[in-house]
Structure formats: structure tokens, C-alpha cells
N, C-alpha and C positions, 0 to 999 in steps of 0.2 A: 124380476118380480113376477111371480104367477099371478093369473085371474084373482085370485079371491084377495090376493093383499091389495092390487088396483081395486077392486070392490071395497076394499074397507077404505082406502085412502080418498076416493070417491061419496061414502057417504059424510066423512069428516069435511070434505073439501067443498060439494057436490059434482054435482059431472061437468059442470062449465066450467069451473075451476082448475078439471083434468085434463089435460091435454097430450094425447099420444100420436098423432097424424104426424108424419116420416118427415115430412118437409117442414112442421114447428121441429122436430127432435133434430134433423139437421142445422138447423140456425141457431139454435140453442149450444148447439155443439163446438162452437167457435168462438171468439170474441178477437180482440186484434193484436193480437198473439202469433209475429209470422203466417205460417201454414196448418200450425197445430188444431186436432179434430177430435173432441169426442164426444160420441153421442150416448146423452143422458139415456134411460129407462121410460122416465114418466117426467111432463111439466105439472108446476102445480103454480097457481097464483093466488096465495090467499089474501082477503080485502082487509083484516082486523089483526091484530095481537093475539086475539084470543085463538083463531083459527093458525097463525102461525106457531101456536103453543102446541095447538091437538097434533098438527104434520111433525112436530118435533118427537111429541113422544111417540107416536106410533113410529117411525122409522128410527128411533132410539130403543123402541120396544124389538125393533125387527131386526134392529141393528144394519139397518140399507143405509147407504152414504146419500147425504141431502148436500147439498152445493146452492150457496143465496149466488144472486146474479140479481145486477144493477142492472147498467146500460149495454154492457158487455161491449167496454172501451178500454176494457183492462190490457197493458201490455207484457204481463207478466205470466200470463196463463191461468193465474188467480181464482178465476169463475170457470173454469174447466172441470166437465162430468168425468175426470181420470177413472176412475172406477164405475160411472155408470148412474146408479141410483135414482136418486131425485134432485133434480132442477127448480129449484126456489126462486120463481121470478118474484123482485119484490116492485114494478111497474103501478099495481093500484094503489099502493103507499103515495101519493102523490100530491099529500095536501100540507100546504103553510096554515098550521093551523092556529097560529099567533104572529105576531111582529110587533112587543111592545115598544113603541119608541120613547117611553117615560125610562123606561129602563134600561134599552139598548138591548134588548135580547129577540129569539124569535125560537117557539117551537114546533119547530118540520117533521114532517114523514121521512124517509129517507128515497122514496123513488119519485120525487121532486127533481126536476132537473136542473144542476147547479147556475147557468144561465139565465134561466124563471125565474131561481131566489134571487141572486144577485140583482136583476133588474127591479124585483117589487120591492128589494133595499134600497137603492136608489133613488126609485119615486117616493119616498118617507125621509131622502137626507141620509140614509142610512149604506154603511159599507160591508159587504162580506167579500176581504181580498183574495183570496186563496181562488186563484186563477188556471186551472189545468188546459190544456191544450185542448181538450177535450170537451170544454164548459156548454158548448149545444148541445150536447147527448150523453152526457156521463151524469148518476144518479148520486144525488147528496152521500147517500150510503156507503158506496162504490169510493167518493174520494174519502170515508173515514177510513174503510176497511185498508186502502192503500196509503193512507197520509198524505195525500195530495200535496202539491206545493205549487207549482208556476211560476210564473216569470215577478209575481209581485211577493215573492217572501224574502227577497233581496231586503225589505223595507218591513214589511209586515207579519213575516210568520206562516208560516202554515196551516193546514186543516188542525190540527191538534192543539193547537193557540186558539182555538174559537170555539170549544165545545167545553158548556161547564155540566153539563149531564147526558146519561143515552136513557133511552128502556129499553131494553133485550132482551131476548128468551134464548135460555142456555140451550147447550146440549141435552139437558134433561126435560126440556118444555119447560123450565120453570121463568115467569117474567119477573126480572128483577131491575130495579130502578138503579142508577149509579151517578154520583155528582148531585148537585142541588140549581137551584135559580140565584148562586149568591158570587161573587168574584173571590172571597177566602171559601177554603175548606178542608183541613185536614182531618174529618172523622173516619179516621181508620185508610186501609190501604186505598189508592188511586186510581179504581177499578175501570174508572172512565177513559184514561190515559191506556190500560193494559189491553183494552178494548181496541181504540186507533191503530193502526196498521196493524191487526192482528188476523189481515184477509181471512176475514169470516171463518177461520178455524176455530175461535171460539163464541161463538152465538151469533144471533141474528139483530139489527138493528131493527127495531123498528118504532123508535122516535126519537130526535137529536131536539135537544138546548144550544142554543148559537147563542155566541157573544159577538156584539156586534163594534162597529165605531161609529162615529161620522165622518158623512162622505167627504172627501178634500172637493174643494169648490174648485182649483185652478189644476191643471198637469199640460206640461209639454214635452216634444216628443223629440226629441235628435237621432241622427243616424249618421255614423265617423263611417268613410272610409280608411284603408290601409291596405300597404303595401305586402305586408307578410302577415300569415293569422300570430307569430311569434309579437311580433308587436304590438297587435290589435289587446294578445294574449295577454303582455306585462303591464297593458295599461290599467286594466283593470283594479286592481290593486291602487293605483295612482288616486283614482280619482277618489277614494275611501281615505285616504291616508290625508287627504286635504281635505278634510274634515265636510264631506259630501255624504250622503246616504239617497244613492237613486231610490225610484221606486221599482224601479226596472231597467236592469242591465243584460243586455242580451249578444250573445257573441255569433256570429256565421262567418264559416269558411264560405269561399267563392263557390264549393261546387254546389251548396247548401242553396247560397241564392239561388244558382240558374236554375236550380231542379222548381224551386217554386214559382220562378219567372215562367218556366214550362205548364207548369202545373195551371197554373192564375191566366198565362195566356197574354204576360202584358210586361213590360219592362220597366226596372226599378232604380231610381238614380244609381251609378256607381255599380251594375250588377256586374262588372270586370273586376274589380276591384276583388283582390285576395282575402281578406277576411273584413269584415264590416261588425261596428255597435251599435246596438240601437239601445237609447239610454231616454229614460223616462224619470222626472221628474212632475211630485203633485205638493199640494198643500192648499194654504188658505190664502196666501197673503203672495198675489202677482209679481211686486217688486220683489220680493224674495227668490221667485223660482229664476226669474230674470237677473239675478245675481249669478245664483247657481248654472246656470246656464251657462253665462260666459266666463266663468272659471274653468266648467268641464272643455266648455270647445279650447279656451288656453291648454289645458293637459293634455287634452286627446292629442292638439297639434304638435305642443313640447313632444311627444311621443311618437310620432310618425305619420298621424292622420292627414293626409294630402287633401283632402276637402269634406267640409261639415255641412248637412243639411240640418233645418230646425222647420219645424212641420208645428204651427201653434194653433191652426183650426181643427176641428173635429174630422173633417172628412181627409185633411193629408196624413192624422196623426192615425185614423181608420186604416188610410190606403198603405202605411206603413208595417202597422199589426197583420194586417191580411197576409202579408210577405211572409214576419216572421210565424205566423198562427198555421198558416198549410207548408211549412218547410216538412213537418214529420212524413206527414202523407205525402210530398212529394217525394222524400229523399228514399220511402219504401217503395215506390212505385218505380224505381230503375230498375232494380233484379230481386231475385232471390235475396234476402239479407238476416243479419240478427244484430237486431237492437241492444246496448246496452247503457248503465243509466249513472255513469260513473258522477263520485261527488270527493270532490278534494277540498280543503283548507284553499279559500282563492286565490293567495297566492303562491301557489302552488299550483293553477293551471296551466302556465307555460310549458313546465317541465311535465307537466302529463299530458298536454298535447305534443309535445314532441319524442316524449315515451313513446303513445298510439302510433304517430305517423313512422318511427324506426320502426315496430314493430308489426305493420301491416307491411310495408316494406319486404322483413325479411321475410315473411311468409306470402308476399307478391298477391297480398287482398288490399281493397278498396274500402278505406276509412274515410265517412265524412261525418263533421264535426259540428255542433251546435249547441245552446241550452243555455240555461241559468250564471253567464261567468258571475253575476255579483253576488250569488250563493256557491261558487266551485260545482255548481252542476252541469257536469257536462256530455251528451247524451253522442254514444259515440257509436253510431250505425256501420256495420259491417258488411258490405256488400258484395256479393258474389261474381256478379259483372260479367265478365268475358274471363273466368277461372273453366276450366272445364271439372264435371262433377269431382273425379278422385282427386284434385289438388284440394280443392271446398273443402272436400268431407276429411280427411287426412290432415290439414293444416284450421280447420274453425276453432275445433277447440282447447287447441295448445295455445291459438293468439289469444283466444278472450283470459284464459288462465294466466298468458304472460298479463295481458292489459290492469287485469282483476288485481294479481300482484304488486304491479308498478303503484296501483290507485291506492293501495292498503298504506305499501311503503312511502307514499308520500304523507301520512296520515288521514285519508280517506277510506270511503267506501264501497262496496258495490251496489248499491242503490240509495238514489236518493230522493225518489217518490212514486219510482214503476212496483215497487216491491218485488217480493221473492217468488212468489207462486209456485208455479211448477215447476218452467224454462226454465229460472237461475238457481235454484234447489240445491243442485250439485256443487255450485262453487261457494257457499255460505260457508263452510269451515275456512275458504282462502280469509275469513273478514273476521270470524270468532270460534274462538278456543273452544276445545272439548268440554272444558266445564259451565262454558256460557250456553252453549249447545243443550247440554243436557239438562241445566235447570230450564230452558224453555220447553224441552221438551216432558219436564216434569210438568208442568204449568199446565200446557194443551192438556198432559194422563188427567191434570187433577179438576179442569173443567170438562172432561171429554172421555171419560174413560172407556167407552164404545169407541171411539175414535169413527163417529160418523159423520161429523162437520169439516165437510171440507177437506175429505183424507188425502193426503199425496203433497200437501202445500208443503213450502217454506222447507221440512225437512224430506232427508233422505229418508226410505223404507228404509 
């Protein structure tokens, strides 16, 4: 961008607004996305709708690529300036500016931080599930544009289960409304849904409708040891089949633990122990969960679990989360790696963790395991370890192709809440056909046809 188009973009914006200093444009240039780097042109943070309309059309006029950016906790490379342009921080977005609790709904900004809302629903009685790893620093926005999910859509559903309207402003600057305040709605196509994980390739958020519940008064918290993550693995499926519905079902290989034992600084019952569950259970009604409870420790055991922990106060069922909550960050913190975000039909995660484990095997890389088994989400990090460079770079991406593959053919996918972005780009035809390909890619031409939102995402050039 020459002087005089920062001049125009500066008086639309003003000059506080603009931001070019080397070290904002460096940090902006990253989110947590491996290693990956690229440095925007120009920041811009507009505080209203309207100003985020005038930054649209002038860079739809110039045809410069604009990139929205949340919290920049995306692991997908999603919020990546790939081509440069302009940097849409949406951070002054950051007001709740309703939460009616007659009606169970609340309309946000979207650079809210998912944590903040979650807690001011809670002080009301009020629930917003949708739990990302991420929930201290990742912006409301951020988890629509990737369909967040976490460890409680085992029970509850996802980010895209809780929005019954956005306001947006397209690629063309135009803001346009989509969904209503009502639980039916079918007038005309589902604009709001096409919108959800459609990492900010097609417009910019900037106001969300939540739906909300009520909060469950009671939840406890177990944690099964086991002897093999193979078993830890087929249990899963068990406990659903016995007419059980966790709220949270979460699976870790042993090396998963120790990396966060390391990480946290503190030892965690059973961190020997080969793969471990932590199963969560909520509701309204104590005797009930207390039922549920001692049926699941019966399965877990019938299945190989050598000893059950039950953590039923606040602060053991905390000290438990903390473990599974920094495994991410601890398990990227050993070497070099690439995250991937696999999702199978659950029962069907045995046979895809033991696809993974042959297959880092014969390519003699470092796979460790964790994530959502009571959704088949299973987040399978690839680490580089003690490989020296040419084995890494020669053998990374034939394994994630084999891994991508195994995860299709078991009737899965390759992601199931990091999204596509930039990183996995390349292997989206292993999951969908040439013709599913190309009517999305009709879709972006037909909101986009400058193709300046967010260029380089989800597909191939």
C-alpha cells in the first residue's frame, strides 16, 4: 500500500486507528499456528459497524486483502496476512450488550472474550457450553469463524448450536442482518449457519445472537486410569451405549500427561499410567449424577481401568481441568511439531488411534494423542523430536496424508473444530470431492468476487 492509500485509510479510520510500527506488524503476523509468519501491510481497529463497513469498501474498492483477526488463538493459520494487506483487529468489539434472562438469549460483540461471557452467564443461572481450549483469550468471533467446539459438545453442541442471528458486513461493505431473536426460522436460505465456520472468508462479524440454557446446578468429575490407551480407547463407546450421555469425555495418552505434569510443575494421580479419561458428568438433580457415576466407574472397570478417581468439590474437579486444559501447550512445547485435528464416528477411535500409532511408526515420527473421544475428536500432534531435519521435511507430509486418509475411511474428517485455514488447505480435497470443492468455491466468487476477504484460506490457489 503506497502513502496516499494509508492516507485515505487513515482518514476513514483515523490515525489511532492505524497502526504501522514494525513490532504491532510483527505480532499481528503470527497467531498459534506452529512457526508460521506473515506480516500484514497496515493494522486497523475499528470501534463501530459502520467504520468497519467504510475499511471494507475502500479495500474492496482497491482490491487490498483485509484479514479480521480475533484473539489470534487460531490453530489453523485462519488469521494469517498470507498476502499482506490489511489486518482487521476486531479487540474494541468487546461489549455484551444484552443477556436477557426472560428469554434465554444475549447479544455480544464479537471481540468479547469467550471466558467474560461465559462467566457473566453464569452469574444470571445462565449457560454458554461451547468450551475451546482456548476460552481465556480467544474472541467470541474467532470461535464462530472456526465452529469451535471443546470438551463439552460431547453433551451440548457446538458454537453453531447457539447462534440464532449475526450482523456482518460483506465483502462489499454492505451490513446485513441474518437469523432473527426467535428458536424457528426458516425465511429463506440459512445465511447465519453459511456464515459459521466460514473463517472470515466471507464477511466480518460484528454482532452475534446467542442462545442460551440453564446452568446445571450439580457436575462431577472422574478420572479412569489404564493400562493401554487401546482400551482406555474402546471404552468410550461403552459408556454411551449404557444409555450414559457425559458432559465431558476426554481421553490422554501417558505422554499427553507428563508433558502437562511438566508444563503445571506438579504431579497428577496415575500420571504413569498409559492412557487416562476424564469424564464429567452435570445436571440438576445430585442423586441422579450419583447414579451415573457409579455405573460409569462399573464400565470403565469392566474394561481395563485399574483405578478411579471422583473429584466432587470445586477445587479437585479445577485441579483436574488444569491438567487436561494446558496438555495443548504443553505437548507443542517439546519440539518442532504439526498439530492435526482429526474427527471419527467414536467408535471408531480405537482403529484410528492405532492407524496414527502404525503410521508415525513407519515414518519413525513422534505422535501424541489427546481430545474430545465422546465426540471422535481426536487432536493428533506430530512431533519432530529427536528426527534430524531431512527425515522431518521428507517423511511430514506423506504421514499426515496417510493419517488424513485412514480418518476419512473410517467415516471421519479432517478437522473438527481447528478449521481449514491456510496449514490444512492442501489436504481438503483428501475429505471432499471436486464438486463439493467447487460449489464452495462458487459461494466465496458469489460473496467475494474481489476475492479480498481473507485470500489464501480453506482453498488451494
Amino acid at each position: 500500500m503506497n502513502e496516499d492509500l494509508i492516507g485515505e485509510l487513515e482518514e476513514i479510520s483515523s490515525n489511532e486507528a492505524v497502526i504501522r510500527d514494525i513490532e504491532s506488524l510483527k505480532l499481528f503476523s503470527k497467531d498459534y499456528t506452529e512457526n508460521l509468519s506473515f506480516i500484514p501491510e497496515v493494522i486497523v481497529k475499528p470501534s463501530n459497524t459502520n467504520e468497519v463497513s467504510a475499511i471494507i469498501k475502500f479495500a474492496n474498492k482497491h482490491k487490498i486483502p483485509i484479514v479480521p483477526r480475533g484473539g489470534g488463538t487460531g490453530l489453523s493459520g485462519g488469521a494469517l496476512p498470507v498476502y499482506g494487506g490489511i489486518c482487521m483487529s476486531m479487540e474494541k468489539f468487546n461489549k455484551i450488550i444484552e443477556i436477557d434472562t426472560e428469554n434465554f438469549q444475549a447479544i455480544v460483540e464479537p471481540g468479547v472474550i469467550t471466558q467474560v461471557f461465559q462467566e457473566e452467564c453464569e452469574r444470571l443461572n445462565l449457560y454458554y457450553p461451547p468450551d475451546p481450549a482456548s476460552r481465556g483469550s480467544s474472541f467470541l468471533g474467532g470461535n464462530l469463524a472456526e465452529c469451535s467446539g471443546g470438551p463439552r459438545a460431547v453433551k451440548y453442541g457446538v458454537t453453531k448450536d447457539y447462534i440464532l442471528g449475526l450482523e456482518i458486513v460483506t465483502p462489499q461493505g454492505d451490513i446485513i442482518n441474518t437469523g432473527a431473536r426467535v428458536l424457528k426460522n426458516v425465511s429463506g436460505y440459512n445465511l447465519t449457519q453459511l456464515i459459521i465456520g466460514s473463517e472470515g472468508t466471507l464477511g466480518v462479524i460484528t454482532k452475534i445472537i446467542f442462545r442460551l440454557i440453564p446452568l446445571p446446578k450439580y457436575k462431577k468429575v472422574m478420572l479412569a486410569a489404564f493400562g493401554s490407551i487401546e482400551e482406555s480407547a474402546k471404552t468410550v463407546a461403552k459408556i454411551f451405549q449404557n444409555g450414559i450421555t457425559p458432559s465431558a469425555l476426554e481421553l490422554m495418552e501417558k505422554s499427553a500427561m507428563q508433558a502437562a505434569e511438566r508444563q503445571l510443575g506438579k504431579k497428577f494421580p496415575n500420571g504413569d499410567a498409559e492412557a487416562q479419561l476424564l469424564i464429567e458428568v452435570d445436571g440438576n438433580y445430585e442423586d441422579s449424577l450419583d447414579r451415573d457415576i457409579e455405573k460409569i466407574a462399573e464400565i470403565v472397570t469392566e474394561n481395563g481401568a485399574y483405578d478411579v478417581i471422583l473429584a466432587e468439590d470445586n477445587n479437585k474437579m479445577n485441579e483436574l481441568w488444569s491438567l487436561r486444559r494446558c496438555i495443548g501447550e504443553a505437548v507443542k512445547s517439546i519440539s518442532e511439531y504439526k498439530e492435526e485435528d482429526t474427527v471419527v464416528p467414536r467408535a471408531r477411535i480405537p482403529e484410528l488411534i492405532n492407524g496414527v500409532k502404525k503410521i508415525s511408526g513407519k515414518y519413525g515420527i513422534t505422535t501424541i494423542c489427546y481430545g474430545h473421544a465422546g465426540d471422535g475428536n481426536v487432536h493428533v500432534n506430530i512431533l519432530k523430536d529427536n528426527l534430524d531435519e531431512k527425515t522431518w521435511e521428507s517423511n511430514l507430509e506423506t504421514a499426515i496424508k496417510e493419517i488424513f486418509r485412514l480418518t476419512v475411511s473410517l467415516g471421519g474428517t479432517i478437522s473438527g473444530e481447528h478449521g481449514i485455514g491456510y496449514s490444512q488447505k492442501n489436504y481438503l480435497p483428501i475429505a471432499l470431492s471436486e464438486t463439493e470443492l467447487a460449489l464452495m468455491k462458487s459461494i466465496k466468487k458469489t460473496f467475494d468476487p474481489n476475492n479480498i476477504m481473507n485470500p489464501g484460506k480453506i482453498f488451494t490457489d
